[in-house]
C-alpha positions in Angstrom: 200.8 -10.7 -27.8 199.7 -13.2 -30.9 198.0 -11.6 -34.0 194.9 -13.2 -33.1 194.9 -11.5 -29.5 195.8 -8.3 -31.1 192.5 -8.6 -33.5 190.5 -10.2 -31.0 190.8 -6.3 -28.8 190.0 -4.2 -31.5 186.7 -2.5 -31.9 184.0 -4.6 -33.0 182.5 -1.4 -35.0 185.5 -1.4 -37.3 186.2 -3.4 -40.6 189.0 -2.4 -42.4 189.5 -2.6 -46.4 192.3 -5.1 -45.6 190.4 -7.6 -43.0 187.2 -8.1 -45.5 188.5 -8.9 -48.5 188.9 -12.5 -48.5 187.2 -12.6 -44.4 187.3 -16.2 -43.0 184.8 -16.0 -40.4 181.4 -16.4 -41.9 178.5 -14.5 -40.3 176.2 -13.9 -43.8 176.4 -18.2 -44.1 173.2 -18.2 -41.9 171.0 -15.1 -43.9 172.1 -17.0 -47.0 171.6 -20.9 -46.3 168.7 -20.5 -43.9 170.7 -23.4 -41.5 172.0 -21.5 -39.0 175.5 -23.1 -39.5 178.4 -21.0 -39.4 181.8 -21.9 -41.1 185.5 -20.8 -39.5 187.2 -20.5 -43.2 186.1 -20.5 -46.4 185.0 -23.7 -48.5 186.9 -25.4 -51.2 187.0 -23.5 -54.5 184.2 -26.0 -55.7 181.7 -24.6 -53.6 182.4 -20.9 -54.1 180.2 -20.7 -57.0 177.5 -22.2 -55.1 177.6 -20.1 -52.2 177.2 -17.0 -54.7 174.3 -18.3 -55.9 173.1 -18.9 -52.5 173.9 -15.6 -51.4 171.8 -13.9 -55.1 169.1 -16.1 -53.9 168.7 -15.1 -50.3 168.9 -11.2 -51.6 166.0 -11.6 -54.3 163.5 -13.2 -51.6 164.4 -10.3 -49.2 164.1 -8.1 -52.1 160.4 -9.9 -53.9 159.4 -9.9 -50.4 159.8 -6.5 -48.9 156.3 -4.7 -49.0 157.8 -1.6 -50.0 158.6 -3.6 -53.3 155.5 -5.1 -53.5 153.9 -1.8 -53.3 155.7 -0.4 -56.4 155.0 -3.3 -58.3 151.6 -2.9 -58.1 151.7 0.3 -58.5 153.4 0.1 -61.9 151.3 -2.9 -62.8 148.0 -0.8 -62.3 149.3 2.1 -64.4 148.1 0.3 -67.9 145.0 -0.7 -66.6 144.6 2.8 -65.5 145.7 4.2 -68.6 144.0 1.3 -71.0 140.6 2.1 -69.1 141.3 5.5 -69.6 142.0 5.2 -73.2 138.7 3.2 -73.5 136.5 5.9 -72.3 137.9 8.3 -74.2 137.8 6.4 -77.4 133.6 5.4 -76.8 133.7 8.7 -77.2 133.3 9.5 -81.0 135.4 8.3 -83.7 138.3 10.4 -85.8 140.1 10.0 -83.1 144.1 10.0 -83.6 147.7 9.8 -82.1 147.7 8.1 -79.0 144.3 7.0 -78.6 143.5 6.0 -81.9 146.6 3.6 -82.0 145.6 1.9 -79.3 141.9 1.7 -79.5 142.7 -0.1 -83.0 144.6 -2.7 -81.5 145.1 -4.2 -78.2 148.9 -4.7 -78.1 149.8 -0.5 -78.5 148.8 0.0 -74.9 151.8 -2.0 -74.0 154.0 0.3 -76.1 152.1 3.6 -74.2 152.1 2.4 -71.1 156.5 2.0 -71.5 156.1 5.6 -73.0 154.7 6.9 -69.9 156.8 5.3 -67.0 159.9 5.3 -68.5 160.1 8.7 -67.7 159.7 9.0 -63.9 157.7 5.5 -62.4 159.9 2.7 -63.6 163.4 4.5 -62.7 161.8 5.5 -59.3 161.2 1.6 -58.8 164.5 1.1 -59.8 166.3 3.5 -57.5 165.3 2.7 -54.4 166.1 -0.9 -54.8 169.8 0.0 -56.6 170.0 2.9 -53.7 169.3 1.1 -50.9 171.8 -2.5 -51.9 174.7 -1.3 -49.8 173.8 2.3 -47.9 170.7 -0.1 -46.5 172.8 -2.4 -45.3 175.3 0.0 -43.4 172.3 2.0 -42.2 170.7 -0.7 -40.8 174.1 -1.9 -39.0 174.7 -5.6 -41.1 176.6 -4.5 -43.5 179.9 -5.5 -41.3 178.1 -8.9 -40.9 177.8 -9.7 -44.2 181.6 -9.0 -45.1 182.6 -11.3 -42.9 181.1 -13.9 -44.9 183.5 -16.0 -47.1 182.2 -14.1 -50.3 184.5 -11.0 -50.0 183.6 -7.0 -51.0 183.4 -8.0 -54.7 181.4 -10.4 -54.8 178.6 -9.0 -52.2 178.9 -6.0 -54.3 177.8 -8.3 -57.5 175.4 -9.7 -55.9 173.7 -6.9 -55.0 173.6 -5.6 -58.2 172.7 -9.0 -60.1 169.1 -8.7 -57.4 168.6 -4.8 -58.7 169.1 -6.2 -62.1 166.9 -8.8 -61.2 164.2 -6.4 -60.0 164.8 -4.4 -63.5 163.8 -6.8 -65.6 160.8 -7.8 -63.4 159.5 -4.7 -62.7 159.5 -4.0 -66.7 158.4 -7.2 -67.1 155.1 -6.3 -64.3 154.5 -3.3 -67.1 154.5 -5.4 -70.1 152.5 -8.3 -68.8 149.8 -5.8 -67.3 149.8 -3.8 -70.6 149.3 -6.8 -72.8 146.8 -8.6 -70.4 144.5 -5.2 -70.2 145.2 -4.2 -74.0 144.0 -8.3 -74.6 140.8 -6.9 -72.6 139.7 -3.7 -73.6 140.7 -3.3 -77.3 140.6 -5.8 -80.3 143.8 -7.9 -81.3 144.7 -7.8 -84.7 147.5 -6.6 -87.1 149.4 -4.1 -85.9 149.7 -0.6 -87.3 153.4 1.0 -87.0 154.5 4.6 -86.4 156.6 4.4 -90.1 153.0 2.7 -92.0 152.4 -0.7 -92.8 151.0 -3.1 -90.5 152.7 -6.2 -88.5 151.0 -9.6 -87.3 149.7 -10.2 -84.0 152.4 -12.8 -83.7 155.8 -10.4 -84.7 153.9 -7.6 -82.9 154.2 -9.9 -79.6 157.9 -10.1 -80.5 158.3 -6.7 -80.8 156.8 -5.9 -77.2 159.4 -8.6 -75.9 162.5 -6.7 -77.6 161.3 -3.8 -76.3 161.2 -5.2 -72.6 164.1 -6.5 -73.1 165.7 -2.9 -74.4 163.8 -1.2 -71.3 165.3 -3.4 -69.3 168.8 -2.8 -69.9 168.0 1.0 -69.3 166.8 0.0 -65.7 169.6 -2.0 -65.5 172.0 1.1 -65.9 170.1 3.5 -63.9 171.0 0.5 -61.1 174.9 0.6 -61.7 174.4 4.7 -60.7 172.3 3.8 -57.9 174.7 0.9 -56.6 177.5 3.4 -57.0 176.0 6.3 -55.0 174.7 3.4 -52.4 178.8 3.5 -51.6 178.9 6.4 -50.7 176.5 7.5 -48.2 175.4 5.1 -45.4 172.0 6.5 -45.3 169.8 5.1 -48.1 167.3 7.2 -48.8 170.5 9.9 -49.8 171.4 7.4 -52.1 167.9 6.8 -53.7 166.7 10.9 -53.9 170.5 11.7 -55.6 169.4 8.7 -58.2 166.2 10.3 -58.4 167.4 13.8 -58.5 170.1 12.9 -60.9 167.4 11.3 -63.7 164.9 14.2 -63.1 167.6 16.9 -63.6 168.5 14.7 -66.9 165.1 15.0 -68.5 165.2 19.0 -67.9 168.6 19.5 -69.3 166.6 17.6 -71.9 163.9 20.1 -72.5 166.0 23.0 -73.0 167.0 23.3 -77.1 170.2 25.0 -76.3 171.3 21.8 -74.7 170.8 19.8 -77.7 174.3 18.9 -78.1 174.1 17.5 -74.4 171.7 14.9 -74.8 172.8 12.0 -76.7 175.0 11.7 -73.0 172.4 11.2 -70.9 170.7 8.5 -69.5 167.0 9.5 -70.1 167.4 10.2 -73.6 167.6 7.0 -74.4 164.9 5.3 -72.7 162.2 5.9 -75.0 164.4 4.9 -77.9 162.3 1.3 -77.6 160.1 3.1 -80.1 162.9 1.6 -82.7 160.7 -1.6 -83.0 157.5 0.2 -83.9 159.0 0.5 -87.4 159.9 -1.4 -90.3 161.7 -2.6 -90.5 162.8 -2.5 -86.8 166.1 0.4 -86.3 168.5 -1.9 -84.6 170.9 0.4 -84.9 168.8 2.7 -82.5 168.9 -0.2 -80.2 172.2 -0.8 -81.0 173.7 2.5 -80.1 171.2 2.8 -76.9 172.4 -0.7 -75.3 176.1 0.1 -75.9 175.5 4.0 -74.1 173.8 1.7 -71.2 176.8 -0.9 -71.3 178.8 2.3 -70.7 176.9 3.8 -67.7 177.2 0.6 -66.4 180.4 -0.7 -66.6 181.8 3.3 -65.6 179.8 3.4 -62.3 180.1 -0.5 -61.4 183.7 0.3 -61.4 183.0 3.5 -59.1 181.1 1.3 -57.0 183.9 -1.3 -56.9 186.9 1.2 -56.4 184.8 3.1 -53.8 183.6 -0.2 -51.9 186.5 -2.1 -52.1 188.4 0.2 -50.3 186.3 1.6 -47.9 186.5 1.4 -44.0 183.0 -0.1 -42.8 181.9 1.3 -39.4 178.3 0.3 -39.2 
């Protein structure tokens, strides 16, 4: 009996490590193209960087399109006007006011820097993890996980892919927060100079600058609570496992962080260095705080993208 006839009696519900990692029948070439056409090898070398980009593509429509991810985008995007309205009504108030309130009822850009303060801590990693948790276990759950490695793009690069499109949805859903925070702030408070948290007051123009570093610095923290939820996504084929151990994972983090005898234990974790976008809110801005935070989130990422990798890569798919 041939090779081929040998393959062609196994079980369908099977793919080993060995068959997917460089597959030559493409099933994924229809979900990615939108053509329907399906290819019996792999294309020339010239047109593998295309079909990546093909494939990133197809996964941030599904992703931008799900209503579930809608949903928390809105949610997060309402959270500033929620809190800037708030902020408002408390600050018709009377005057003397301080902290918070008074920063932001003096100028219109702080509520963008409150609004981070407040869901960096639970709303924004929420968001994250069930897009990062639900990239592979999803997938397997849903039964087309074994379709999509028999595409021509291999276990490595599907796993890239779907963590480029919960990257993606990082940036966009801090992005959501810092557009809504700026718009509302624009709305309800008065634009002006900018007072920081060290004294001394910024322009309107270097203080829209500062709001874009810290999106940017935000982020990059999203993007490393992804890598943990990509990682833990290969492990369980049931997704919302995946997403609650994320979860559970980044609330059991911020209590570790609350206790002073654990002091010593928290420049390691994750959380702690979310809020450290407060950096650009003095002057002159602590880029080594932003320093040190970006390389502790290069290292979350680049330790469980390689978990991810050497748990994926080997694994036995059976859904």
């Amino acid at each position: 009996m041939s090779t081929a006839e040998t393959r062609a009696r196994r079980s369908p519900e099977l793919v080993a490590a060995s068959e997917t990692a460089e597959p030559a029948q493409s099933v994924e070439t229809e979900r990615v193209a939108g053509a329907g056409e399906a290819e019996s090898a792999p294309g020339p070398l010239t047109r593998r960087p295309m079909a990546f980009w093909r494939l990133l593509g197809s996964e941030l429509g599904l992703t931008f399109r799900r209503p579930r991810n809608q949903v928390m985008l809105a949610v997060v995007a309402s959270v500033p006007i929620v809190v800037g309205v708030a902020l408002r009504l408390v600050a018709g108030d009377g005057d003397g006011m301080g902290g918070i309130i008074g920063a932001v009822a003096g100028n219109s850009l702080m509520l963008t820097f409150a609004s981070f303060s407040f869901l960096v801590v639970l709303l924004l990693p929420i968001a994250v993890s069930v897009v990062a948790g639900d990239s592979i276990a999803g997938e397997a759950g849903t039964g087309t996980l074994r379709y999509l490695l028999a595409a021509p793009a291999g276990r490595t690069r599907l796993l890239a892919v779907k963590y480029l499109n919960a990257v993606v949805f990082s940036f966009a859903v801090t992005a959501v927060v810092a557009l809504s925070g700026l718009i509302t702030g624009l709305v309800l408070f008065p634009a002006g100079p900018v007072a920081l948290l060290s004294g001394g007051t910024i322009s309107m123009g270097e203080g829209l600058l500062r709001i874009l570093i810290a999106a940017g610095y935000v982020g990059a923290g999203m993007a490393a609570l992804a890598a943990i939820g990509l990682a833990l996504s290969t492990l369980t084929e049931v997704s919302i496992g995946a997403i609650a151990a994320t979860m559970v994972l980044v609330i059991v983090a911020q209590v570790l962080r609350a206790i002073p005898e654990l002091d010593g234990l928290a420049p390691y974790l994750l959380p702690t260095w979310f809020t450290r976008f407060d950096a650009v809110l003095r002057s002159p801005i602590s880029f080594a705080d932003l320093g040190q935070g970006l390389l502790v989130f290069g290292a979350y990422i680049g330790l469980f993208c390689s978990i991810a990798w050497a748990r994926f890569s080997g694994k036995d798919i059976t859904s």
